[in-house]
N, C-alpha and C positions, 0 to 999 in steps of 0.2 A: 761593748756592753757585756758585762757578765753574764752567765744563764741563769735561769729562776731557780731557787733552789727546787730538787724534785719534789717536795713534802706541797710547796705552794702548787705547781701543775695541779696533783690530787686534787687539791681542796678548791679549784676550779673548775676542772671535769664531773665532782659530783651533784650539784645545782644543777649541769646540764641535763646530766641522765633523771636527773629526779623530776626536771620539768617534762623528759619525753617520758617516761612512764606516768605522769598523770594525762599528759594528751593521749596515750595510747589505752588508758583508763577511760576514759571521755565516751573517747569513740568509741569500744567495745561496749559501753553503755549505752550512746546514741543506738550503734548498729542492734542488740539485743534487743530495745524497744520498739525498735521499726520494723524487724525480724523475728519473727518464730520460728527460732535456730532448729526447732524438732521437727515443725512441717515443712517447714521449706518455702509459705508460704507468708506474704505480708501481712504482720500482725494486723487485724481491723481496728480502724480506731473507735475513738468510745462513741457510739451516735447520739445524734442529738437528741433531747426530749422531742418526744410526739405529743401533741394534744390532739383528737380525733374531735373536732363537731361535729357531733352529731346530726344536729338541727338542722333540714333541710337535704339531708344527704341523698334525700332519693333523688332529689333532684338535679344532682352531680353526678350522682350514679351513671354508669351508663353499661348495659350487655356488653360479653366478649363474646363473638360467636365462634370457636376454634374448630367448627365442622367434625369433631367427634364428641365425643361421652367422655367426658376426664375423669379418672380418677384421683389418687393425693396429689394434690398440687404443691408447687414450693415457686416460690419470686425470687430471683438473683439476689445478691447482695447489694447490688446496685438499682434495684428494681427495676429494672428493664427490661425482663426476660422470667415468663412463665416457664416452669419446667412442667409437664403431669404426664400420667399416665393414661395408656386407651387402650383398647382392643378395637383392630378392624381384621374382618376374614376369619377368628379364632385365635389369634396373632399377640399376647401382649407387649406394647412394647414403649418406651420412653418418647415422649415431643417436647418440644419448646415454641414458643408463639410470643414473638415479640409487643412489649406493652409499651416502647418508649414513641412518647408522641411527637417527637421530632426525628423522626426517621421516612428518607424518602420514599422508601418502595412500602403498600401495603400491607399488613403485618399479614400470616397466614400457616396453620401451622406446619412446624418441620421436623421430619422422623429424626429422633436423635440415635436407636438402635433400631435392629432388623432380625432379630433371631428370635425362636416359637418361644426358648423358657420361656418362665414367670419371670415376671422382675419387682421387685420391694423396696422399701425404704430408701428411695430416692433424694439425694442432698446435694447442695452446690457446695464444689470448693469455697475456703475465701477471698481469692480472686474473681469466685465468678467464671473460671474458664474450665472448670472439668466439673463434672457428674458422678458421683460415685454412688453405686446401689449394689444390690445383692441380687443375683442369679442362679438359681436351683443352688442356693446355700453358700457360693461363693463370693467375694467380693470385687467388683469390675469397676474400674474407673475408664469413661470417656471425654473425649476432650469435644467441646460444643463444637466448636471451628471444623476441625476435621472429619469432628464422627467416628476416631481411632480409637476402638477399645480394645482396653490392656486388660488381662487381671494383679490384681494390688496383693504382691506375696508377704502375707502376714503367718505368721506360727504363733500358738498360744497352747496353753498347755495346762491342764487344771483339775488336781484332786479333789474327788467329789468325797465329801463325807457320808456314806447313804443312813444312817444313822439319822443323822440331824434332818436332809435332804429329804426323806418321806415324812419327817414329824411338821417341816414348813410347808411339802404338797397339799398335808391333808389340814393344816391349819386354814392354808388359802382356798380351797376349795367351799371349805364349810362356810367361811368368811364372805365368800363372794356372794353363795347362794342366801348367808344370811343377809346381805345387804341388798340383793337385787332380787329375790326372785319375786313374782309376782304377786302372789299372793300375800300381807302381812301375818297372816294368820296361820301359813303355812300348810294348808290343806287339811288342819286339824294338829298336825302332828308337833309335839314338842320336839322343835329343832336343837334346842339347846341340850335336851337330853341325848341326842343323835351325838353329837361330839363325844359325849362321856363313853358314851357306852361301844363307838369306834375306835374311839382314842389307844385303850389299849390294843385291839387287834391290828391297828398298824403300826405298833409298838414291835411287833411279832413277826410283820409282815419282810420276806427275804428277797423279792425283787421287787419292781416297780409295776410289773404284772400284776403280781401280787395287793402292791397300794391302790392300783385303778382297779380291781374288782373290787376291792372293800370301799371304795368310794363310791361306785355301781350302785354296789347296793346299799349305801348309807342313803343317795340319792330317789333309788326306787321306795325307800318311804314315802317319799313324797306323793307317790301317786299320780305324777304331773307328765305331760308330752313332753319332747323338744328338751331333754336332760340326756347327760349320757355325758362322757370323757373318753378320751381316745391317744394315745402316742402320739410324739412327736412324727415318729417314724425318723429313718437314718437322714439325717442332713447331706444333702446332696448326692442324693440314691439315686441310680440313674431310670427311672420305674418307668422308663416304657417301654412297651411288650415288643416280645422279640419272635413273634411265633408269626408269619404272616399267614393270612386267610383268605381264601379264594372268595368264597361266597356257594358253598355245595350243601349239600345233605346226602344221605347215603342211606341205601336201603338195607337194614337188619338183616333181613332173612336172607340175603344174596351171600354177607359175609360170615354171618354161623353157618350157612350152608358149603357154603362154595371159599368161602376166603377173599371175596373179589369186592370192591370199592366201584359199587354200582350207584349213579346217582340217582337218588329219587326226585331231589328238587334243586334248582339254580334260582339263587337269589335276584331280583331285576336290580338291573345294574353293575352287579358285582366283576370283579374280575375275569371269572369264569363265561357269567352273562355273554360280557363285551369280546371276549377270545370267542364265543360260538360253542361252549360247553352246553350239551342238552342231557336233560332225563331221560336215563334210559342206558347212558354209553359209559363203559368201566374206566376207570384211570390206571393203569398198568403202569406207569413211569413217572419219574420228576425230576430234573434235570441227568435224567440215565439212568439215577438209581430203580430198580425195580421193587416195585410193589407189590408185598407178597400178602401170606396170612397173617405171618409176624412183624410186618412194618409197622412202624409209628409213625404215620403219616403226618402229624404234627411236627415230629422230629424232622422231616426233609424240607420245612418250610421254617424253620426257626434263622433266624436272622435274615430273611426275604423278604422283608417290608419293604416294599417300591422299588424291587430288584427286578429284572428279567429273571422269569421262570420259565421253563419247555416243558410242558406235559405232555404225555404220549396219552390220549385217549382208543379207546378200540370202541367201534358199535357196529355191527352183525356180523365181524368175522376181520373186517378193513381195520386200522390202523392207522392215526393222523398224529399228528403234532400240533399242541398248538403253542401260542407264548402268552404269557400275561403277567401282569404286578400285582402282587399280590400287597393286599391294604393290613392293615391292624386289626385286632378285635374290637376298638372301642369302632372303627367305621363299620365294622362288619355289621355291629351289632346296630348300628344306625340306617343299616340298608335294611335289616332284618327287621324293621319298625317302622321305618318308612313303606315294606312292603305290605303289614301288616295294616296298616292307614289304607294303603288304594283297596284292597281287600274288604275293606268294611263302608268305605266309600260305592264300590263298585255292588256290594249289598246292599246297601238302601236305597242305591238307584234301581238295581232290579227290582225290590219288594214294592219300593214306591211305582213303579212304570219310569222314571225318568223324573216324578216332578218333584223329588227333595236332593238337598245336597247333603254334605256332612263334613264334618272338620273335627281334629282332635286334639287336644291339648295334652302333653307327656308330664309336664310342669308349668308352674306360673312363673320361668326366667324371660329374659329378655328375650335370646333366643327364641323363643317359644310362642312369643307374640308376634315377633316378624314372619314365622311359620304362617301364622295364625293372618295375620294381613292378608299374604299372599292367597293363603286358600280362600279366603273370604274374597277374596278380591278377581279371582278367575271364573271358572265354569259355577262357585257357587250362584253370583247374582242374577244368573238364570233361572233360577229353580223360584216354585213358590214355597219353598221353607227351607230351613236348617235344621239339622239333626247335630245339636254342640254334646261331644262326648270330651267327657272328663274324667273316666274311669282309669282307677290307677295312677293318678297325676299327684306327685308327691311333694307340691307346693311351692312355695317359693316368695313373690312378693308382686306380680301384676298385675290380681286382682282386678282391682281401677281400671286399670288400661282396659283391658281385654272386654268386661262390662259396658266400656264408654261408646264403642265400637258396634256391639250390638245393641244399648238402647237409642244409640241413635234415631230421629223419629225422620220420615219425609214432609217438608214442608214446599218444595218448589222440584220445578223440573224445568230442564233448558232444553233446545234442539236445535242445534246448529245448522246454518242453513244447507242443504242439501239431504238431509236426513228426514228418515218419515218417524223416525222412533225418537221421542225426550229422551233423555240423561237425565236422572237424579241430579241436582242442583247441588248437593255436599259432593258426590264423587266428581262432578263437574268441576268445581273448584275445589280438590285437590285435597278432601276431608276423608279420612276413613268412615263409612259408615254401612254396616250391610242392609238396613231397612227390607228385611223380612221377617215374615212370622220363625219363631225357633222355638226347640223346645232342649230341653237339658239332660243325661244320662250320666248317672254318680253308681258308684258304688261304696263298700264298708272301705277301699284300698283308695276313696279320695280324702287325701290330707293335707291338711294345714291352709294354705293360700287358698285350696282346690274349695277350702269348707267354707270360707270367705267369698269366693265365687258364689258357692249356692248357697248361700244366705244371701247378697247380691242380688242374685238373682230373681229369687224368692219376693225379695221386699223390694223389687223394684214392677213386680207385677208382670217379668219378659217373657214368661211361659212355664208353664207345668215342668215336674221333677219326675222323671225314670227311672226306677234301677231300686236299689239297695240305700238306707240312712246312710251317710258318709261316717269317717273315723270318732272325729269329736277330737282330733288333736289341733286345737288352736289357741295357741301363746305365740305371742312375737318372739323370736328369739336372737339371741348371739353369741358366738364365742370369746371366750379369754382364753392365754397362754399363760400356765403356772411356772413357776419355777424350774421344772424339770422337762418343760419343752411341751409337755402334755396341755392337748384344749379340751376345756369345761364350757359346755353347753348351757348358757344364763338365760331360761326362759324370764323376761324381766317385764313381760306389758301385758296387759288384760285387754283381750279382743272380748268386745259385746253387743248384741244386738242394737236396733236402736233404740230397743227398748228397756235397755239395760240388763237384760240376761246373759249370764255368763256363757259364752260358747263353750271353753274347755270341759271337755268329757261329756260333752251334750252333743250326739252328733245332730244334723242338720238332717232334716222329715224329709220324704219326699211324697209328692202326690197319686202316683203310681208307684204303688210297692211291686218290683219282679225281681224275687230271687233267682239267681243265673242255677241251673241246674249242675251238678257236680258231673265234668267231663263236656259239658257239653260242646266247649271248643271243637274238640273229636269230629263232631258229627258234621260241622261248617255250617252250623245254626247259631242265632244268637235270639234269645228270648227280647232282654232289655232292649235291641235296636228294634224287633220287630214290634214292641208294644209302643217306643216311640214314636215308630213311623206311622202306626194306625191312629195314633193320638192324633199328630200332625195333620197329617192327611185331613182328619174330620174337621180342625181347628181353620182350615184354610179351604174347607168348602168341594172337598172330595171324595169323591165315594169310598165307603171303609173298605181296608184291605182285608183280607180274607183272614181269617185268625190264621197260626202258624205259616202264614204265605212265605216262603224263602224265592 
């Protein structure tokens, strides 16, 4: 049989190639829609409409109890899996807590990371199988399963025009507080004139420094608390302190006289405390280096945060060594407050003879209330009263809590068989409640939450007021993030009595006025506790204390 001519082969061979490049069309189309060729990840499909009834829903409803305090929450994509955040210990950090109701083991939840940062905006893959959030400014992806966290190396790179960049800060700023802040009226002041008349000074204005103090003061028109803007600060700065601290003091006149690092006071508990450091003995060394007239004794403890340290101390002539870790300044400054607390406790047990206690509150955070249990909860419910100091405490939001606790009232008493003494019947079953007489100590430095406390207080009839009228700064407040990283402080809500007076710039009476004397710290007298105490004392049926008793 003859062969084909070549020209027909051609014209056979191209039907076929033309039918594999539409199958090979097909499927690069199939694959692209199944695939999100840039994540890597299967595209999600379109989900179905939700209709939500409402009607009835509480009764479907049902609590998650996930054994901590969650923060943002987010549901997988498959909704079988909580993601949120918690803090336990000081600790932020990521969980997950299974929601699918056909799983055999009890759901409960599970640490997804374990390191001190912050961690934010938390989101699921769209698989569902990794985690990715930001970490002191950086971006970490972990995978649920394992718990393996990677960081996601992303580069970006972006000209700011500062020109335009400060004329939209200070658009949004103006804009925010025109749309939220609390008052409509604006404190009196024409807000709208405030833009005009800023407008061009941060026209003018050559950094961003620059913009956030003309915004400063655009804002102090207002006359209001709980305002102010503040820097981004550097994204992913690594801000903790490098300088470790023992827990000492040091006597003046030892070192302009003599050059020498003699203690005068050791903090309870501090590092120093627990090595056996006492008042009185010079520090002569730090890991060798000697301690002269010209040391920077901070300089030989900078980067010794929870390191071994060897201090050489001398006292009467002898010489020791001793070792210790030396903590941060934010704990130092926490021993130096907590020691400051037994110190004023340990004062109004003496003034009173024994029969009051006392507790302090630094703020109205969470924090501050579990404090606040505990002491409530120990050697106070001994006592026939409480001495509640709130001087100083610069607010927060626990108000409620903290109130509920002490107007608690006694209604029943249990006693368990073997015992000659009842139990309060709330603490019995497992209630916080202190059920004694108390009385309250504010000063002009209690703000915000602190002022809410003592109106609380007040209007709930729990005992007479100590001290100094409080601030008067009480707006609910919160912040926004503007354009340029910088947060604006949006006081947005009117706190008011219940009688409808406006708290803000009102401070809050008290019924014993004692202004603290200027110095008087110095002396280790306190007027306001001793006029509390003598209040107390008479409200509970005891002989008055002596005026100025210390």
């Amino acid at each position: 049989m003859p062969a084909a001519p070549r020209s027909s082969w051609r014209l056979a061979v191209v039907p076929l190639a033309l039918a594999w490049l539409i199958i090979g069309l097909f499927g690069a189309y199939v694959y692209a829609h199944r695939y999100d060729l840039y994540r890597g990840f299967p595209a999600p499909k379109t989900p179905a409409k939700v209709n939500i009834v409402f009607e009835g829903i509480r009764l479907r409803a049902r609590p998650v109890n996930v054994g901590l305090d969650p923060g943002p929450m987010r549901i997988s994509p498959d909704g079988k899996t909580l993601l949120f955040g918690a803090t336990t210990a000081g600790q932020p950090n990521l969980y997950t807590y299974s929601l699918d109701e056909l799983a055999k083991e009890p759901p409960v939840s599970r640490q997804l990371t374990s390191t001190p940062a912050p961690k934010s905006n938390p989101q699921w893959s769209p698989d569902g199988k990794e985690v990715l959030y930001l970490e002191s400014g950086h971006l970490q992806s972990i995978n649920v399963e394992s718990r393996q966290a990677k960081p996601v190396a992303i580069t970006a790179e972006m000209d700011v025009a500062f020109a335009e960049e400060k004329s939209e800060v200070f658009k949004q700023a103006w804009s925010y507080l025109n749309d939220n802040f609390y008052d409509p009226e604006f404190n009196g002041v024409n807000w709208a004139s405030m833009r005009t008349r800023f407008g061009p000074q941060i026209e003018g204005a050559r950094t961003s420094d620059e913009v956030r103090r003309l915004i400063s003061l655009m804002v102090g028109e207002l006359n209001a608390s709980h305002l102010g803007i503040s820097g981004a600060g550097q994204v992913g700065s690594d801000t903790a302190p490098v300088t470790g601290r023992i827990g000492v003091r040091f006597e003046r006149g030892e070192y302009e006289t003599n050059g020498r690092l003699r203690v005068s006071e050791v903090i309870p508990l501090s590092p120093a405390d627990i090595a056996g450091i006492k008042a009185g003995q010079v520090i002569v060394s730090v890991d060798g280096a000697p301690v002269t007239r010209t040391t920077n004794f901070d300089r030989l403890l900078e980067h010794k945060n929870d390191r071994r340290v060897a201090i050489e101390v001398e006292d009467g002539g002898s010489k020791k060594e001793v070792i210790l870790r030396p903590v941060s300044t934010a704990a130092e400054k926490q021993l130096l407050y907590r020691s400051w607390v037994e110190n004023r406790r340990d004062y109004i047990h003496r003034i009173s003879g024994g029969k009051l206690g006392y507790v302090h509150m630094p703020d109205m955070s969470s924090d501050s209330l579990q404090q606040l249990y505990m002491d409530l909860d120990s050697e106070n419910q001994m006592r026939d009263g409480v001495v509640i100091d709130i001087r100083n405490n610069n607010g927060g939001f626990v108000n409620a809590y903290a109130l509920d606790v002490i107007a608690r009232r006694p209604y029943l008493n249990m006693t368990p068989r073997g015992l000659s003494t009842a139990v309060p019947a709330r603490s019995m079953l497992g209630q916080r409640a202190l059920e004694r007489p108390t009385i309250l100590v504010v000063n002009q430095h209690s703000l915000s939450d602190a002022e809410d406390f003592t109106e609380g207080y007040r209007a709930l009839k729990l005992g007479k007021v100590v001290g100094e009228p409080t601030a008067g700064w009480i707006i609910y407040t919160s912040g926004t993030r503007l354009i340029d990283g910088s947060i604006l402080r949006l006081p947005m809500i009117r706190v008011t009595t219940a009688s409808g007076a406006n708290m803000e710039r009102n401070p809050r009476p008290v019924d014993i006025r004692v202004d603290a004397p200027l110095g008087e710290w110095y002396t280790g007298a306190d007027s306001q506790l001793d006029a509390a105490a003598r209040e107390l004392l008479r409200e509970v049926g005891h002989a008055p204390m002596p005026s100025g008793a210390q």
